[in-house]
ROMAR-700092 format. One line per field, with one value per residue (C-alpha): x, y, z; residue in three letters; chain. Coordinates in Angstrom, 3 decimals, padded with zeros to 6 digits. Each point is the difference from the previous one (the first is absolute). Last residue first. Example, Ala and Ser with C-alpha at 12.3 -4.5 7.8 and 13.67 -1.06 7.14 Angstrom:
2
X	(013.670, -001.370)
Y	(-001.060, -003.440)
Z	(007.140, 000.660)
res	(SER, ALA)
chain	(A, A)
//
This chain:
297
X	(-057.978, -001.726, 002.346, -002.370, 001.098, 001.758, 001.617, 002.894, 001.189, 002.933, 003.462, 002.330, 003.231, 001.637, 002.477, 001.653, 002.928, 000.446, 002.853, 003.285, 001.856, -002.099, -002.694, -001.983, -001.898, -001.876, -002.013, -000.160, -001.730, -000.679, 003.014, 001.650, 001.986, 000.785, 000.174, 002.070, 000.133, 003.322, 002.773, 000.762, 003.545, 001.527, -000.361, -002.381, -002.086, 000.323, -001.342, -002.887, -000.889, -000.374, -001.982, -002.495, -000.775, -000.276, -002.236, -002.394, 000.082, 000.109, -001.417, 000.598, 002.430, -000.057, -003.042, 001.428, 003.219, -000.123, 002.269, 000.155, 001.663, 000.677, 000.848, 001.575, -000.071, 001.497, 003.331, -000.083, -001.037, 000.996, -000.880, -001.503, -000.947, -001.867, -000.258, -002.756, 001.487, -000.547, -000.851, 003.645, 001.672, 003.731, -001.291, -001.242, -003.508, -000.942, 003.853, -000.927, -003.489, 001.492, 002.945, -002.281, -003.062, 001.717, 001.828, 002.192, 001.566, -002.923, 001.567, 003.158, 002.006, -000.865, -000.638, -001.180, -002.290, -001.245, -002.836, -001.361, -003.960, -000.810, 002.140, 003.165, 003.091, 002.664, 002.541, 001.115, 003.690, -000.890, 001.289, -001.155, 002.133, -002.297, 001.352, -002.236, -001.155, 003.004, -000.476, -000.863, -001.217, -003.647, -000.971, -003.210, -000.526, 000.152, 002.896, 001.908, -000.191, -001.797, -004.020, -001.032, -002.627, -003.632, -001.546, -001.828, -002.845, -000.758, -002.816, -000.836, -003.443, -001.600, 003.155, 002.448, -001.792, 000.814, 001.707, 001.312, 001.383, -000.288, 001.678, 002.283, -003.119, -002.086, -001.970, -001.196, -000.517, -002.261, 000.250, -001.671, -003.926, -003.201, -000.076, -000.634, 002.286, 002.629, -000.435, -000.201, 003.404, 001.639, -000.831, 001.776, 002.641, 000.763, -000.515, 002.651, 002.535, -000.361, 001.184, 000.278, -000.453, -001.644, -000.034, -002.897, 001.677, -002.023, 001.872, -001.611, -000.092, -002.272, -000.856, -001.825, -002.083, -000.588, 002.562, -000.270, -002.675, 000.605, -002.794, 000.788, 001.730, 001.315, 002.074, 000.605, 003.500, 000.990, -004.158, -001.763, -004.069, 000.141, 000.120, 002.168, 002.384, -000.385, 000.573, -003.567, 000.890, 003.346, -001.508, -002.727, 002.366, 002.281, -002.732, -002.458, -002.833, -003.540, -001.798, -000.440, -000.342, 003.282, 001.620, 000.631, 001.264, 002.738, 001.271, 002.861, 001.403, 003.319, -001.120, 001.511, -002.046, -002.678, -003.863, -002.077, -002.858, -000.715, -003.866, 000.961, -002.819, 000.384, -002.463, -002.081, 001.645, -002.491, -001.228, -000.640, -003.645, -002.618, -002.362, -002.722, -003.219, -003.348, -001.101, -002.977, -003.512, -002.089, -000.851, 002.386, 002.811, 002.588, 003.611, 002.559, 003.354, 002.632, 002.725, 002.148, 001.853, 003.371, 002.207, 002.847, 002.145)
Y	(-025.330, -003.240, -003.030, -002.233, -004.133, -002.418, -003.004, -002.284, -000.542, -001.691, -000.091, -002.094, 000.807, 000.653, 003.169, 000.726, 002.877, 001.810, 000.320, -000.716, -002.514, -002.993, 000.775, -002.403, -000.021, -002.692, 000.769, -001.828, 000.426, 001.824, 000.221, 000.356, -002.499, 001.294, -002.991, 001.243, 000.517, 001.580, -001.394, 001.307, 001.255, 001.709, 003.448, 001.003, -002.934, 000.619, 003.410, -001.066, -002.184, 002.062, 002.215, -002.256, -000.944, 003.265, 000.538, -002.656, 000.223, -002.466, -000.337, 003.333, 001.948, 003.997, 001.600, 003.625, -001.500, -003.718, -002.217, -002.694, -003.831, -002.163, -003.989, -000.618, -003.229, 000.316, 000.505, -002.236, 000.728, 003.642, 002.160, 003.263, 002.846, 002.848, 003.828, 002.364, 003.383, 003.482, 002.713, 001.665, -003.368, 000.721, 002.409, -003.664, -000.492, -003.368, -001.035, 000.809, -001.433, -003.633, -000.298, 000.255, -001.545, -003.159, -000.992, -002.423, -003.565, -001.509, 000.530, -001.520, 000.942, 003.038, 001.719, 003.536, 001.571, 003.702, 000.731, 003.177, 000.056, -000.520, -003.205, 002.385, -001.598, -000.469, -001.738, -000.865, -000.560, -000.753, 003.466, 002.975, 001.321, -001.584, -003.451, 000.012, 003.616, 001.204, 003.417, 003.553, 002.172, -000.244, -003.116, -000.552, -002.832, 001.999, 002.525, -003.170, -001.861, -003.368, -000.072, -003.094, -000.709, -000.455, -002.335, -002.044, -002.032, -004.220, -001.052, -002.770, -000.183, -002.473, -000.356, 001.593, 003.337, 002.922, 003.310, 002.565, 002.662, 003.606, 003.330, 000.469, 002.207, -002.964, -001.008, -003.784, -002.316, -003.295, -003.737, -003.263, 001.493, -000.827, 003.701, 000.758, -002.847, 001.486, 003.536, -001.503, -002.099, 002.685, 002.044, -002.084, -000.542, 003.703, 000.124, -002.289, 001.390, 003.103, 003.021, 004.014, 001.122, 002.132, 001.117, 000.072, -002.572, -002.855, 000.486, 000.827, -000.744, 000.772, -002.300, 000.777, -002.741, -002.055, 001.550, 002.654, 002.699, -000.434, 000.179, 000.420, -002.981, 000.776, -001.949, -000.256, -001.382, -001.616, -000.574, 000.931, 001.174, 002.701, 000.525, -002.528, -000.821, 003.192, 000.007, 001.220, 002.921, 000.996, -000.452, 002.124, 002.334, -000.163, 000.645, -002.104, 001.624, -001.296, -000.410, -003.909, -002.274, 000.014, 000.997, -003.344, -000.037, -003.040, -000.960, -001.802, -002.638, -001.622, -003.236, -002.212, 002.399, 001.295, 001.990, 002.362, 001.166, 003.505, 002.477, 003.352, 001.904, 003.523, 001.585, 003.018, 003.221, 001.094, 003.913, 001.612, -000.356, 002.823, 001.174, 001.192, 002.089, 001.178, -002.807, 000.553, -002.406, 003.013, -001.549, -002.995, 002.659, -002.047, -000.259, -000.479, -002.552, -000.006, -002.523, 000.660, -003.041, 001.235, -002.193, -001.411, -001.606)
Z	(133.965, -001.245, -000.821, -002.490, -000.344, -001.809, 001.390, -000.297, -003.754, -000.825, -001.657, -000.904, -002.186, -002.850, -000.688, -003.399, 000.014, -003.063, -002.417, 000.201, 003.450, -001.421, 002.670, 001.129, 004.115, 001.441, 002.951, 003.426, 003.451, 002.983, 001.090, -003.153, -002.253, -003.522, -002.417, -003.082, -003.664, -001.687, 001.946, 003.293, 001.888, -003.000, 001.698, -002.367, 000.134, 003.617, -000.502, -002.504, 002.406, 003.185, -001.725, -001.342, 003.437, 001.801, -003.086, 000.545, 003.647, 002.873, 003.907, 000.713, 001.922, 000.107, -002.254, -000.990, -001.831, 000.790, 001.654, -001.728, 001.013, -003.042, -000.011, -003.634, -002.631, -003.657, 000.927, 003.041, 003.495, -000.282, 003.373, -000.941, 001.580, -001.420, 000.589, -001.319, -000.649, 001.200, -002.695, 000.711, 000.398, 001.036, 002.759, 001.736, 000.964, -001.202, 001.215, 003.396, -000.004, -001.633, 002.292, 003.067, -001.389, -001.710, 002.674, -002.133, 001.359, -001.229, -003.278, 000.850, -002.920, -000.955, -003.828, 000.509, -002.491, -000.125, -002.544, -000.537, -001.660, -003.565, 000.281, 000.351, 000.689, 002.547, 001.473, 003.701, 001.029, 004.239, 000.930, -002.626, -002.824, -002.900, -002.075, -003.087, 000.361, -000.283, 001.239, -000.980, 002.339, 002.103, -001.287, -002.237, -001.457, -002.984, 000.535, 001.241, -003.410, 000.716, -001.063, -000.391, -003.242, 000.509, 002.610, -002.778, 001.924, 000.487, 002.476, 001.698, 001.590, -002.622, -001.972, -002.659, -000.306, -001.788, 000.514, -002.578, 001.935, -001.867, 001.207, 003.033, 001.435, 000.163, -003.193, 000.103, -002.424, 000.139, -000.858, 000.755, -000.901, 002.133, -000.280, 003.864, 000.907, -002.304, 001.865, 003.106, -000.340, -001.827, 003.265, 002.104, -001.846, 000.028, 004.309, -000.047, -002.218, 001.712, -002.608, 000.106, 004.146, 001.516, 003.494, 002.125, 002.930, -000.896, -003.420, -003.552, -003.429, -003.041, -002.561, -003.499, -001.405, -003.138, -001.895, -002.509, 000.472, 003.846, 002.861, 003.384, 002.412, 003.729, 001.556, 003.758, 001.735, 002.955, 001.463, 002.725, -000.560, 002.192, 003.794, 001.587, -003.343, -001.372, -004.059, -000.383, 002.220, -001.643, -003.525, 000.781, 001.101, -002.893, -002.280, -002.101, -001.340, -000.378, -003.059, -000.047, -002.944, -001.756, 003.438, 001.031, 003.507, 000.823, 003.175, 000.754, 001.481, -000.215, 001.720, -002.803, -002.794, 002.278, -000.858, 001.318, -002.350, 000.484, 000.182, 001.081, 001.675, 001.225, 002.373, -000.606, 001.569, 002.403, -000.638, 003.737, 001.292, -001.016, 002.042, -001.485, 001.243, -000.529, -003.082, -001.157, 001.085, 001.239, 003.428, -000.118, 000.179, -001.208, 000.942, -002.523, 000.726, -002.945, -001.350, -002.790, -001.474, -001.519, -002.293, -000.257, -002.725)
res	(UNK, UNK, UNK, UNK, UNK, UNK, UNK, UNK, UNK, UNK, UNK, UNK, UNK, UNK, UNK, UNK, UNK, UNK, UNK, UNK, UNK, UNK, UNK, UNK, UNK, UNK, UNK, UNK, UNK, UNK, UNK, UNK, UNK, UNK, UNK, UNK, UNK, UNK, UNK, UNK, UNK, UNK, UNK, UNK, UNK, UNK, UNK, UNK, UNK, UNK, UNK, UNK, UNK, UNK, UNK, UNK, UNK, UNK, UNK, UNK, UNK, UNK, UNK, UNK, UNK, UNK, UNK, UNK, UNK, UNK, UNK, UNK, UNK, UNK, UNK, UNK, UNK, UNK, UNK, UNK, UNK, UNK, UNK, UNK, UNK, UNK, UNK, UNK, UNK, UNK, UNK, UNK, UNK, UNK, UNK, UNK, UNK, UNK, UNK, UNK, UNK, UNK, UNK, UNK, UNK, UNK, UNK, UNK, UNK, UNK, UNK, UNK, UNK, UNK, UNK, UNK, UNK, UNK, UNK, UNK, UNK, UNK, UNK, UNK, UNK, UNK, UNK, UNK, UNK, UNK, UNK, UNK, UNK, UNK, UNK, UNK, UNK, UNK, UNK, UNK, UNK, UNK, UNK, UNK, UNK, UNK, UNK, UNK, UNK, UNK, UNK, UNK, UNK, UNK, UNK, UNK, UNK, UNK, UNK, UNK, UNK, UNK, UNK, UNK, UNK, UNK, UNK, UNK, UNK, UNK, UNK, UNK, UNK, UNK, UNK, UNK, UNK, UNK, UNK, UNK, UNK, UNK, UNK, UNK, UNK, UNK, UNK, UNK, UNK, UNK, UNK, UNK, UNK, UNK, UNK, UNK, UNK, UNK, UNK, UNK, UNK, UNK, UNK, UNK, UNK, UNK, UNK, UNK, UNK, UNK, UNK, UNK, UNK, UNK, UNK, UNK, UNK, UNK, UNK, UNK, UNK, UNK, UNK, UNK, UNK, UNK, UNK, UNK, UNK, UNK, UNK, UNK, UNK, UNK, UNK, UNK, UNK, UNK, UNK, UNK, UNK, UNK, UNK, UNK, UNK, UNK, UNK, UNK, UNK, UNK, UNK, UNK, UNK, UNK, UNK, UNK, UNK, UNK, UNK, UNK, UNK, UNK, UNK, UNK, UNK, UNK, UNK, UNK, UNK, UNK, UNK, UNK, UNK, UNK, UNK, UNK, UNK, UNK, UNK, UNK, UNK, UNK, UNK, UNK, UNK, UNK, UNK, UNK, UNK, UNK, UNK, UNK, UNK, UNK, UNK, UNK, UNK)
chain	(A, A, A, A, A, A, A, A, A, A, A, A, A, A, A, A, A, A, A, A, A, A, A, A, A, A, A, A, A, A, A, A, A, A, A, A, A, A, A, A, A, A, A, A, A, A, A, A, A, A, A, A, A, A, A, A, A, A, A, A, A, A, A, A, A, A, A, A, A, A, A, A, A, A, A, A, A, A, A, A, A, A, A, A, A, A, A, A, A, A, A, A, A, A, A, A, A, A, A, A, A, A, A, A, A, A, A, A, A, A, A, A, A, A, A, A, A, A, A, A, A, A, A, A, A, A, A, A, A, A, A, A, A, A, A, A, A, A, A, A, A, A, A, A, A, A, A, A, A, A, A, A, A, A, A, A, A, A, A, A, A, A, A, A, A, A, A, A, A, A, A, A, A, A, A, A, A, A, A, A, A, A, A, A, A, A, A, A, A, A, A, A, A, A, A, A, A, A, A, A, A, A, A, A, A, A, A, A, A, A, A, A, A, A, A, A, A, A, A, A, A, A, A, A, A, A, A, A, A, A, A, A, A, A, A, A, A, A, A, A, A, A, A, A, A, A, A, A, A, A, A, A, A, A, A, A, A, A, A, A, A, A, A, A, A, A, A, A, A, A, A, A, A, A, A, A, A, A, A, A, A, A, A, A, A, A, A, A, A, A, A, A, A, A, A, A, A)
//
């Protein structure tokens, strides 16, 4: 929150010592401090802001100008924790781009990770808007979280009419799910064969996707074993995501491509992914911390 500093200027009559004149200089907004840790999971950075210990507000312009690569801080996406009466923390979303989003399986991890480290403890639970993810941790810097359960009825994902959202009526046969955000997989062949930003940026923005989708490309290796390109809803191509990858499973587990726990293979590095094809989805992964720091507006 800001608040107003009010300068003024008095001249003195040294003779009688009272004050014969003002001028007063225009109220200054005082600046805005955010204090953040930056952190990456596989070079999927983000940033997180901990509210619990800051009053400050977080709005889509702040977000947009942390999220600034040149100007900002730079990061894919930013969370934002506030006190909860019944998990450890409650996490907020958002893009570079100012939009928000509902889950990054990343940016999750990474805050289990500070949350345990701050506790000593090997287990934590987070509230996000999809309700409670119990998270806890399997190594040093590797990190287990519940994902929640996959969304897959059209109305939920959501597409603009209904479809099948196994096999939807786009070229290239993609599927989709929701992993709190939309999901749209497309198995390939040849993944380096794909331009990722071309096909990825039209099918982002296609009418079938009213809230825009995030779009993944798979190549299977073997059915426990997947290279994955993203393109990313509001954040374009990064070097992985947690819930890029989670989607991408659960659709070839769908498709009866995958079995139940597999090795996803981003650029940046790999995840493993379960899901029995009920239930919720279980993420591990690395993550680690880079720097913390104060942004001043």
């Amino acid at each position: 929150m800001r608040s107003l500093i009010k300068y003024s200027l008095y001249f003195i009559d040294l003779n009688n010592k009272n004050p014969i004149d003002r001028l007063n200089i225009p109220e200054v907004p005082e600046m805005t401090t955010i204090k953040f840790e930056k952190m990456h999971a596989n070079g999927d950075d983000f940033v997180i802001v901990d509210l619990r210990d800051q009053d400050i507000i977080i709005d889509q312009d702040i977000a947009r100008r942390l999220g600034d690569r040149n100007r900002g801080i730079g990061f894919n996406q930013l969370v934002v924790l506030s006190a909860c009466n019944d998990a450890a923390a409650y996490l907020a979303f958002w893009n570079a781009d100012g939009s928000t989003l509902n889950a990054c399986g990343s940016a999750t991890r990474g805050v289990a990770w500070k949350l345990m480290r701050e506790t000593g403890s090997s287990t934590t639970t987070l509230r996000t808007i999809r309700g409670l993810l119990q998270c806890h941790k399997v190594s040093d810097h590797f990190i287990a979280v519940s994902m929640g359960c996959p969304l897959i009825d059209w109305r939920e994902i959501p597409t603009a009419h209904e479809v099948d959202t196994l096999r939807l009526p786009l070229s290239g046969d993609p599927a989709a799910c929701n992993m709190g955000n939309p999901h749209c997989t497309f198995f390939v062949d040849d993944l380096s064969a794909v331009d990722v930003m071309a096909r990825g940026s039209a099918i982002e923005k296609h009418p079938l996707f009213p809230e825009k989708t995030n779009v993944h490309f798979v190549q299977v290796l073997t059915p426990s074993h997947i290279r994955l390109r993203i393109w990313e809803r509001g954040g374009g191509i990064p070097l992985g995501s947690g819930s890029c990858s989670c989607g991408a499973v659960v659709n070839g587990v769908r498709r009866g491509l995958l079995e139940g726990r597999v090795k996803v293979e981003c650029d940046g590095g790999s995840v493993i992914v379960s899901w029995d094809g009920k239930g919720d989805v279980f993420l591990e992964g690395p993550v680690e911390f880079s720097f913390r720091g104060i942004w001043t507006d």
